[in-house]
Every structure is written in C-alpha cells, then in structure tokens.
C-alpha positions in Angstrom: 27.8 28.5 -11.1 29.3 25.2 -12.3 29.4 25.2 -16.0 27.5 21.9 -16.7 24.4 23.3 -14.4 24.5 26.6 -16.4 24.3 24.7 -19.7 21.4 21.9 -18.1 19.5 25.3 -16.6 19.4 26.9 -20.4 18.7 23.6 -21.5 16.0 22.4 -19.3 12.9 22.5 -22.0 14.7 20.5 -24.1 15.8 18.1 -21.4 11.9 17.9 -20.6 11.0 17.4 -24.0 13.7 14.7 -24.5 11.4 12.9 -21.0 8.1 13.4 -22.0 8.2 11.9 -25.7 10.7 8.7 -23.6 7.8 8.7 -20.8 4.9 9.2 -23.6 6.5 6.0 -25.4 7.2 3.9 -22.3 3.6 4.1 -21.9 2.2 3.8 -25.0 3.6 0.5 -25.2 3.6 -0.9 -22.1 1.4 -3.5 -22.5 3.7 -5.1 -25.0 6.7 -4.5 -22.4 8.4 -7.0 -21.0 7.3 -8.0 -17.0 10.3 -9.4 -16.4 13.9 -7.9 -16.4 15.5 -10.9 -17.4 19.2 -9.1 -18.0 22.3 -8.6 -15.4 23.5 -5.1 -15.2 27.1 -4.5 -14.7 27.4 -1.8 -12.0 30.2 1.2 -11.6 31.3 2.2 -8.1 33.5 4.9 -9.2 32.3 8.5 -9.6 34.7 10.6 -12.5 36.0 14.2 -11.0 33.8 15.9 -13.9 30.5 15.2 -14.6 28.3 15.0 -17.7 25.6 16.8 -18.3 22.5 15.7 -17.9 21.7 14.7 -21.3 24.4 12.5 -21.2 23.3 11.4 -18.0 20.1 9.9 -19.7 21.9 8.4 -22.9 23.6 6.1 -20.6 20.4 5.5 -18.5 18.8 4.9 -21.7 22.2 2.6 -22.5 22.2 0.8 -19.5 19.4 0.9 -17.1 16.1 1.4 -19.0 16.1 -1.8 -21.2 16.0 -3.6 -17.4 12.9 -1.5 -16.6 10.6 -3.9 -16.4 6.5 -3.3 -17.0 5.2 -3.3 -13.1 2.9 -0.2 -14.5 1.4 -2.1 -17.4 -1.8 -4.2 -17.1 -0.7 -7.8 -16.8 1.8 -7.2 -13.8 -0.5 -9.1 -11.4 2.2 -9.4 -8.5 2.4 -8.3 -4.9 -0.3 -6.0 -5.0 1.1 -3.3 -7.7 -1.1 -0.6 -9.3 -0.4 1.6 -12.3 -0.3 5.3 -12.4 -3.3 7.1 -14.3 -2.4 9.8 -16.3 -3.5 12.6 -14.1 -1.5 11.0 -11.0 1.6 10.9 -13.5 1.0 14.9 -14.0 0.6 15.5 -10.5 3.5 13.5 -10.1 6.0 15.2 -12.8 4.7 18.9 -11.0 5.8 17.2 -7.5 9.1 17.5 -8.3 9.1 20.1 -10.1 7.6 22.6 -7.6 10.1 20.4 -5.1 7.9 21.2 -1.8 8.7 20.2 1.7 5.1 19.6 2.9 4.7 20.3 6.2 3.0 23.9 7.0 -0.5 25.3 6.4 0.1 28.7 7.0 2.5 31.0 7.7 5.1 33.2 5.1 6.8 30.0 3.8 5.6 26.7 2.1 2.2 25.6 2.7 1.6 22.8 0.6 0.5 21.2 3.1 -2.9 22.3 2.4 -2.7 20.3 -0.1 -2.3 17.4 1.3 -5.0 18.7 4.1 -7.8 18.6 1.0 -6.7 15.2 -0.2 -7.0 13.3 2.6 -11.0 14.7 2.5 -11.5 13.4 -0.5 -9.8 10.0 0.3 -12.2 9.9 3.2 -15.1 10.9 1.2 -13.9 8.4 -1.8 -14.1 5.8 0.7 -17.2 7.0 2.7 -15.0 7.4 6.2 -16.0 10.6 8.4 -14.2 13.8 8.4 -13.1 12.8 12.1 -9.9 11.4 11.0 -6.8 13.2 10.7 -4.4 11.7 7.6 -1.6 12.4 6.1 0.9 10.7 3.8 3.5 8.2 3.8 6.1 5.9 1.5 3.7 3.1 1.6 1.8 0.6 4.3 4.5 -0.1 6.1 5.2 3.4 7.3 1.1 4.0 7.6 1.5 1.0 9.9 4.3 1.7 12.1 2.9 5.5 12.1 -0.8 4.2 13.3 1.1 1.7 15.7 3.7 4.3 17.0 0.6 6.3 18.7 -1.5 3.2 19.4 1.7 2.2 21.9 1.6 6.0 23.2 -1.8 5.3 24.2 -1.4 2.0 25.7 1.3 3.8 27.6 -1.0 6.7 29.0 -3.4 4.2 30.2 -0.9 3.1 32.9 0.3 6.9 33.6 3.4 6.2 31.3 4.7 8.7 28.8 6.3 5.7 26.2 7.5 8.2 23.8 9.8 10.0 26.5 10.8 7.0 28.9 10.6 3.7 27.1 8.7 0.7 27.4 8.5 -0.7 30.7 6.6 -3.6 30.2 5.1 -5.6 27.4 2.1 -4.1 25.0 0.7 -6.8 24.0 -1.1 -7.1 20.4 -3.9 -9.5 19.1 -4.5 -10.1 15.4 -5.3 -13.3 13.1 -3.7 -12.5 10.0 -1.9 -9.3 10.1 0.4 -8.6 6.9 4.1 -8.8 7.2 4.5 -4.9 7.6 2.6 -4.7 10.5 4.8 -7.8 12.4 7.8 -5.3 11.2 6.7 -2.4 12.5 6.1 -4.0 15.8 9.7 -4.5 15.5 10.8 -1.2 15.0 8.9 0.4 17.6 10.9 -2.1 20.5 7.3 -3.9 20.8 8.6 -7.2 19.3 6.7 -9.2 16.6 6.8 -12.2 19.9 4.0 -9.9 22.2 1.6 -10.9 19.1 -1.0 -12.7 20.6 -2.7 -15.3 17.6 -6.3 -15.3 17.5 -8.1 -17.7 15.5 -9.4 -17.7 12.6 -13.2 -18.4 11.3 -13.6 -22.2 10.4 -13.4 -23.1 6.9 -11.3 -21.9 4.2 -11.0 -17.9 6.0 -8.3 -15.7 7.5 -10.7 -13.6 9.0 -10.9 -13.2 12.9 -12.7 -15.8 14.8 -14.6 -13.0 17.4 -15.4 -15.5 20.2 -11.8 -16.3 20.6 -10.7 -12.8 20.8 -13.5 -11.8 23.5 -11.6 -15.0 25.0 -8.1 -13.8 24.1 -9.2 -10.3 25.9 -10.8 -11.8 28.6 -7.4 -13.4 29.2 -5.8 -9.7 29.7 -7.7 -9.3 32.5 -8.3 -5.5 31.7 -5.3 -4.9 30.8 -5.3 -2.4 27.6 -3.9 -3.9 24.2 -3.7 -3.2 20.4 -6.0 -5.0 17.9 -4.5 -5.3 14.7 -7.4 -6.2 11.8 -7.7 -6.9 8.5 -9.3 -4.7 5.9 -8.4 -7.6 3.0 -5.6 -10.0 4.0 -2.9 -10.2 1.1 -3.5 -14.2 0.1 -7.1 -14.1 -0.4 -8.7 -10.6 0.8 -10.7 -12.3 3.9 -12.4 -9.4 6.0 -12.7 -9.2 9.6 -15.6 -8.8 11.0 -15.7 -5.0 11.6 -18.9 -4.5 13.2 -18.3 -7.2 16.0 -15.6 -5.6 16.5 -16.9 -2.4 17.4 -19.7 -4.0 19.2 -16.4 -5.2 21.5 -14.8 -2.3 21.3 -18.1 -0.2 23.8 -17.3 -3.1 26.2 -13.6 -3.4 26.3 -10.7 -0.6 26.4 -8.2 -1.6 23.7 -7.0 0.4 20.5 -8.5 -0.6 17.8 -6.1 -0.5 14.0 -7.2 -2.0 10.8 -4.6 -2.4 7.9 -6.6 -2.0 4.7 -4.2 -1.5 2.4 -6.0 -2.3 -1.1 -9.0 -3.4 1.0 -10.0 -0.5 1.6 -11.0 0.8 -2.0 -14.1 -2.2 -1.6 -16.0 1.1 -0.2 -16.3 2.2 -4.3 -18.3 -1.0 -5.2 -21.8 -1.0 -3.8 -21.6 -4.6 -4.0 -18.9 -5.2 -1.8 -18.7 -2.0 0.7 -20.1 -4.0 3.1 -17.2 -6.0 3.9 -16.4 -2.3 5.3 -19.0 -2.3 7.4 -18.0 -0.7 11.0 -14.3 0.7 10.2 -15.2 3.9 11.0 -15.3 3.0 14.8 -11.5 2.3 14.4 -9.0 4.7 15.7 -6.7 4.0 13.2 -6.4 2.9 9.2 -4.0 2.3 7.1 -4.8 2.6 3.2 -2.3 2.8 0.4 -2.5 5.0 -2.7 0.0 3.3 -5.1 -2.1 0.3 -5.0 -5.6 0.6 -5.8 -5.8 4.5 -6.3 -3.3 3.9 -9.1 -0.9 6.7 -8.4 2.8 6.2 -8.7 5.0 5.0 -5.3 5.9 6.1 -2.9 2.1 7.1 -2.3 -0.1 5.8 1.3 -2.3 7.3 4.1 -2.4 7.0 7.9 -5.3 7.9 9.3 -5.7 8.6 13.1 -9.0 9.4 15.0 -8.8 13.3 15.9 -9.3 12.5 19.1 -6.0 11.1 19.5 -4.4 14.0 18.3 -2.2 14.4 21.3 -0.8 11.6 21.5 -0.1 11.6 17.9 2.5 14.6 18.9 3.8 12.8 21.9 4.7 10.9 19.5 6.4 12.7 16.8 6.9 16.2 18.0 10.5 17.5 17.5 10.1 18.6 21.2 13.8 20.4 20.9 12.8 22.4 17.9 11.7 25.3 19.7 11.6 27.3 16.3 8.5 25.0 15.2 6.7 26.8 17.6 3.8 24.9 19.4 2.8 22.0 17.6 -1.0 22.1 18.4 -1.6 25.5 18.0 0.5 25.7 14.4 0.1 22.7 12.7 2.6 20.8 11.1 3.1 17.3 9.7 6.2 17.0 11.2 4.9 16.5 14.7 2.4 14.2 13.3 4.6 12.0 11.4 8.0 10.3 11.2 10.0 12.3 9.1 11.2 15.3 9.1 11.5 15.9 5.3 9.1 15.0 2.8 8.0 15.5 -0.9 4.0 16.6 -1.7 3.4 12.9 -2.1 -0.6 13.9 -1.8 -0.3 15.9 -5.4 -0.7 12.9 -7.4 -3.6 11.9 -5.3 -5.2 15.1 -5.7 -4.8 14.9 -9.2 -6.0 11.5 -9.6 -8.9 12.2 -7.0 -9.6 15.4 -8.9 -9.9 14.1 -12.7 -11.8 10.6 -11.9 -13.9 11.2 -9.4 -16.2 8.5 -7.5 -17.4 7.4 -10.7 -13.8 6.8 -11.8 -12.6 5.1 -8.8 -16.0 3.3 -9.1 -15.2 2.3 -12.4 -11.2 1.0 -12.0 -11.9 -1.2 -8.5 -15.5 -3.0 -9.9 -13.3 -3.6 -13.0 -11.0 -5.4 -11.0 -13.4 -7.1 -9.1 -14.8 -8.1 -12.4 -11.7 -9.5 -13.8 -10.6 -11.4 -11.0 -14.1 -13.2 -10.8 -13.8 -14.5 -14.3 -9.9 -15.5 -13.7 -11.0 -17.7 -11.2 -13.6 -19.3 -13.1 -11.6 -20.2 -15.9 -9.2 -21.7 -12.7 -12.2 -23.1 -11.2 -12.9 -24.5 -14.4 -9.6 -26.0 -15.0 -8.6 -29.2 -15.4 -5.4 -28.3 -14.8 -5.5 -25.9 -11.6 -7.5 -24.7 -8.8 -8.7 -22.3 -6.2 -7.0 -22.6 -3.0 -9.3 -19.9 -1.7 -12.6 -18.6 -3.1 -12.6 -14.9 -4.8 -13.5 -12.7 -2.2 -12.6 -9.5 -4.4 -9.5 -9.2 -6.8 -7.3 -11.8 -5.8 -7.1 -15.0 -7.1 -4.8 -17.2 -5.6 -4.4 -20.7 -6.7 -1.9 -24.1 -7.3 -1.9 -26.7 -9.9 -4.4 -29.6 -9.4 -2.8 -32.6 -7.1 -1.5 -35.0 -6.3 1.4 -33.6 -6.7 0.3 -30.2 -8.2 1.5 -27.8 -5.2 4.8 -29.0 -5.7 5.3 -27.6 -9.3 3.9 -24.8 -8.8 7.2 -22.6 -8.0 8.1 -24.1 -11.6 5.2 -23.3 -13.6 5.3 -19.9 -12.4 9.1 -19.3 -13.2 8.2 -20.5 -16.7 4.7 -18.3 -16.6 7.2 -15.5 -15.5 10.0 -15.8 -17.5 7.3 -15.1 -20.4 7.7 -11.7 -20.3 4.1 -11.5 -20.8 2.9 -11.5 -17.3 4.2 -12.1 -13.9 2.5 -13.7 -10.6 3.9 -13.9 -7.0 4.6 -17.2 -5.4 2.8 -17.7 -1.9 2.0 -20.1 1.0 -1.4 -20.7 2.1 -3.3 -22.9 4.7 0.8 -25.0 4.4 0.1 -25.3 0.8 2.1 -23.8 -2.0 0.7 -21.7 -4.4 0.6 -18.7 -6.9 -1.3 -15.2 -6.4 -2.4 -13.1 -8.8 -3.9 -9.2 -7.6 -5.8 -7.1 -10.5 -5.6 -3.7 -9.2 -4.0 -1.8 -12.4 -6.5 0.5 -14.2 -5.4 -0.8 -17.3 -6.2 -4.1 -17.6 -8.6 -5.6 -19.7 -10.4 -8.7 -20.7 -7.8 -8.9 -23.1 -5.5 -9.4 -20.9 -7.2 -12.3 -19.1 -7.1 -14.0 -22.6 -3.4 -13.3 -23.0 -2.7 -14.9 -19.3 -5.6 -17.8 -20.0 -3.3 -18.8 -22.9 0.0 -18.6 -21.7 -0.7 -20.8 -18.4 -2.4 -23.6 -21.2 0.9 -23.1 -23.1 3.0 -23.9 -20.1 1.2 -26.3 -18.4 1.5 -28.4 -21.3 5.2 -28.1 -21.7 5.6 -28.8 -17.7 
C-alpha cells in the first residue's frame, strides 16, 4: 500500500474530527459569512510526483480555496433558487460518502441501496400528496429530471407512429408546446436531437402572468391535426412562480393524445401549505414531473427527482436500458435504475432526502415552505411600499422579483444590485421580465428569518441612497 494512504487510513478519525469541528464552524457562522467571493484565486496546473497527505491536502484548501467559499447555504443567499442543507440532510450526506454506494439494485447478493432510494421517493410523493403510481428516482438536479422525463416523453411520441426513437433516430420533428418553460427544459430539448426551434409558443394568460393561456393551446393542438406532441408546463415559472392551469389541462388531456410534463422544480413544495396547494390542483394526471430536492427540501446538491407514470414503464427502458449488458439480466423482471435513468454510475443521492424526510416530517416541510411564503409576502410589501422600488410581478409564493421605480429605474438596476451584492451581506440574481430589467430574490433556505428581511430592508435603503 502506498505509504501516504496507510498513514491517512490510521489517521482517518482524526482527519474526520479535523472536518466536523471546520464544517460545525462553517455553519455556526454562516449567517455572518460573506455571500460573495469577492477574491481571485491563483490556480496550479501541475501535479508533484509525491503527494501529501491528506491533512496537508486540507491546510492548503483551508489556505487557498475556503476563504473564497462563499455563504450560498446561509439564509440571506436569495439567488437563483438555492436552498440550504438541514442538519439531518448534511448527516445523510456525510454517511453518503462514507458508505460510497453505487445505487442501482434492490435485491440480489450485492448493493441494494437502491431500496433506499425506492422508500424516499414514497415519502416525496406522500410529502407532496402525489399517488403512489409514479415511479422516481434521482438525479443531479432539474435539468437531468427534465431531459430524463423528456427522453421517454420522445420514446412515446415515437411509438405512437410505430417508431422505436431510442434505437433508429428521429425521423421527423416532435413537436413541443409550452408558455414559459425554464431554460433547462429548452436545453434538454437540445440534447435529446429535438431542437429548442420545434417549441411551439403558446400564449400566455392576459395581464401581468406567465401562465398558459388554455384556449390557445386547444388552438395550438387543434393546429397538429392529431398529430401527438409533448406539453411542457409550469409548476412555478422561475421570475415570478405563475401556475398553469393544471386541471384544464387534464380536462384536455381525456380529449387529446399528447404527453403531458410539468417542471415543478421548487413549485412543487406549494403542496405543504394548505393555502396554496391548490395551485397544484390536477398534476397528478401528468405523466411526468420534475421536482428538485436541493431547492426547497433543503438538502445539499446534487439532489432532484424524476418522476414517470408507471404505466410508462417500458418505454422508460427503451429508453435507458444498457440493451448490450446482457449480465444485467432482464431489466423488467430485476429492477435496476440503470435502465431507468441516464447514468450508469451514481452515488445514494436519496440518503439525504431520507434523512431530511425522516427527521422533519410533514409538519417540518410544512413549517420551512409557509415560512418562506411568509417572508417573501412581507419583502414585497416593504417593495410595494417603497418609494424607491417596485413589484414587476405580484407575489404569487416566494419570489419577489422587482426594479427600481422609473423613469429610468430599470436601467440602474444591474448597478444597484452589484453594489447590494458586493455587500457581502446578501446576494440577488439579475433578471428580464415582460422586456424589463429587473432583480429576483427566491426565499427557499430553512434558515432565514425575519431578521434577515430587516438586514436586506436596510442595506437596499443604504444603497439606494448612495446610487
């Protein structure tokens, strides 16, 4: 054995230790951590002939890399759509890699973690009051939950012609009909030779919504001419978390033969608030969903869920089987992910989950996303309020997304947030909506507080008046 793993092998509690008092501080004070990396780092491209141990390995992480790490776990990093980590996901997570499975099986002689993953996704579906029809598994994130859902949607489009896409090809455009679909789902199109240009644009509802206008997509599919499509919807667009209209949808989906997806990435989680679940109202009729974990379920990346209608099971292995791995034996009969999903090796991502899921509960997941929800609502009355900003979109559920008050407000916006940003003290995504520009700001992190609203109230007063 090489001498440096010997001595890191004998070593390893202490090595842990060393972690868990750096990771215990890291979080004990990341609400006064900075939310910004705001420091070049100089990078080597040379690798030595010997190494250096592993402790040495983390003095010069510590040296070089960690003071760079900026806060995106702590409770005032309101951009994207970024969640934390609670502490049970962060246990689950540490034992991921330390048990180092390669989650595929659920029975057999070998690895079975699997199961695992098998029992989380029934407790995501039960979280989120779905029925136990769906088969899910996990992913890196939305993206690859949307290309995975998409990947079989364009298997079935296939079989409805008597074409086996997955084997041969495409042969002819699938054609795709959304309103507002989020930037992953245009890329995935991509990826799976569909092209982001077969996206047919449906309106959207009149008035300040990105929600689906439903009379011009019965016209879009009357259009088709029976011709089978996808339907991309939104379970909570990114800008201002609009909602299509699920249960017109499904009403349309008795009459017309098309395959029905709905990205609800953070969206999703409105099922824990009684007050707002029924923006949810009708996704079970869809045959697929995308949700994402490190978002609102506050478990560390890489952490979503596809889920598929069982029904669709075949297709889903049309799809992804490793069809020259005879040595995986038949895919329906012995269950694996890897003929359900793209890749062939994986780590338990659902062990966080299950941790998370586990400790918390309903009540818990009740408790984080009405907190949000709550939050956001009083951030955008204080912008509401404002005479300095305002809402370019109402507060549907926990994003706010605003500019600065004209005339010529939307145009210095981009440099009041890079001075809000370069705070350190919170940190805000630039966006573009209905052509004008504008800042978003998405509460989804378990931590935050009131507090923190009044931190970020007095900040954007403190900048706007040096603007």
């Amino acid at each position: 054995m090489n001498e440096l793993l010997r001595k890191d092998a004998a070593e390893m509690a202490n090595l842990l230790e060393q972690v868990k008092l750096q990771g215990v501080h890291y979080l004990e004070q990341v609400s006064q951590r900075s939310t910004n990396a705001q420091q070049a780092v100089a990078l080597q491209h040379d690798l030595p002939a010997e190494g250096v141990g592993a402790e040495a390995a983390l003095r010069e992480f510590n040296q070089r890399f960690e003071p760079v790490m900026a806060a995106t776990s702590g409770p005032r990093y309101w951009g994207f759509v970024t969640g934390g980590s609670t502490p049970a996901s962060i246990a689950g997570d540490w034992l991921t890699s330390v048990y180092d499975q390669n989650s595929f099986a659920v029975k057999g002689l070998g690895d079975i973690s699997a199961n695992i993953e098998l029992e989380t996704i029934q407790l995501l579906l039960n979280l989120l009051e779905l029925p136990g029809d769906f088969l899910g598994g996990f992913v890196t994130g939305a993206t690859v939950s949307n290309f995975t859902c998409l990947a079989v949607a364009r298997q079935w489009v296939g079989k409805q012609s008597g074409e086996d896409i997955a084997k041969d090809g495409l042969s002819g455009p699938v054609h795709i009909l959304s309103a507002t679909p989020h930037s992953s789902a245009i890329k995935s199109l991509s990826l799976l030779g569909i092209g982001s240009n077969q996206l047919i644009a449906v309106k959207t509802e009149e008035g300040n919504r990105e929600s689906m206008l439903v009379a011009d997509l019965e016209n879009k599919i009357a259009a088709l001419h029976g011709q089978p499509f996808i339907l991309i919807s939104s379970g909570g667009t990114v800008n201002t978390v609009d909602f299509d209209d699920f249960a017109a949808i499904a009403v349309l989906k008795n009459k017309y033969n098309f395959w029905w997806h709905i990205d609800a990435a953070f969206g999703g989680f409105a099922a824990c608030s009684d007050a707002h679940k029924h923006l949810l109202k009708g996704w079970e009729g869809a045959d697929s969903i995308t949700v994402d974990c490190h978002k609102w379920l506050n478990v560390p990346y890489e952490s979503a869920v596809f889920l598929v209608k069982n029904q669709h099971r075949l297709l889903q292995v049309e799809t992804f089987q490793n069809s020259n791995a005879p040595y995986l034996g038949d895919p329906l009969e012995n269950f694996s992910y890897m003929n359900f999903l793209p890749e062939n090796s994986r780590r338990l991502k659902a062990l966080p989950a299950w941790f998370s899921l586990k400790a918390y509960g309903k009540q818990g997941y009740k408790d984080i996303v009405e907190n949000c929800i709550g939050l956001a609502q009083q951030f955008g009355q204080y912008i509401a309020q404002s005479p300095h900003f305002e809402l370019l979109a109402p507060v549907r559920l926990n994003t706010v997304c605003f500019t600065l008050k004209q005339p010529d407000g939307a145009d210095r916006a981009t440099e009041f947030l890079h001075q809000l940003n370069s705070t350190g003290k919170v940190f805000m995504t630039p966006t573009v909506y209905k052509g004008k520009k504008g800042i978003r700001a998405a509460l989804v992190n378990w931590r935050t507080t009131a507090d923190d609203l009044h931190i970020v109230q007095t900040l954007m007063e403190q900048v706007i008046a040096k603007l």
